[in-house]
C-alpha angles and dihedrals in degrees: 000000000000118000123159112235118233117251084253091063111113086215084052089051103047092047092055094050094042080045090051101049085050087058099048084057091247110150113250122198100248079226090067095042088049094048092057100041085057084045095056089033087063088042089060096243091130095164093050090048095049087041085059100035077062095075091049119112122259 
């Protein structure tokens, strides 16, 4: 099931400011990135988790 999260959300809020380190070309562990895309996953914020999974290594 897909459901966006509210900005008040703390998952919201972790992955924009995860979001916004990548971005800013700081380097992120993959193992940080990976618990919050399950996190969101379980959330059922499929498309935020997939935007994220997208910045893990191969």
């Amino acid at each position: 099931m897909f459901r966006p999260l509210p900005e008040s959300d703390p998952l919201a809020r972790e992955f924009t400011e995860i979001m916004k380190q990548i971005e800013a070309g700081q380097p992120m562990h993959p193992m940080e990135i990976w618990e919050l895309v399950v996190q969101l996953r379980e959330a059922g914020a499929i498309g935020w988790a997939n935007r994220l999974a997208e910045h893990l290594p191969d």
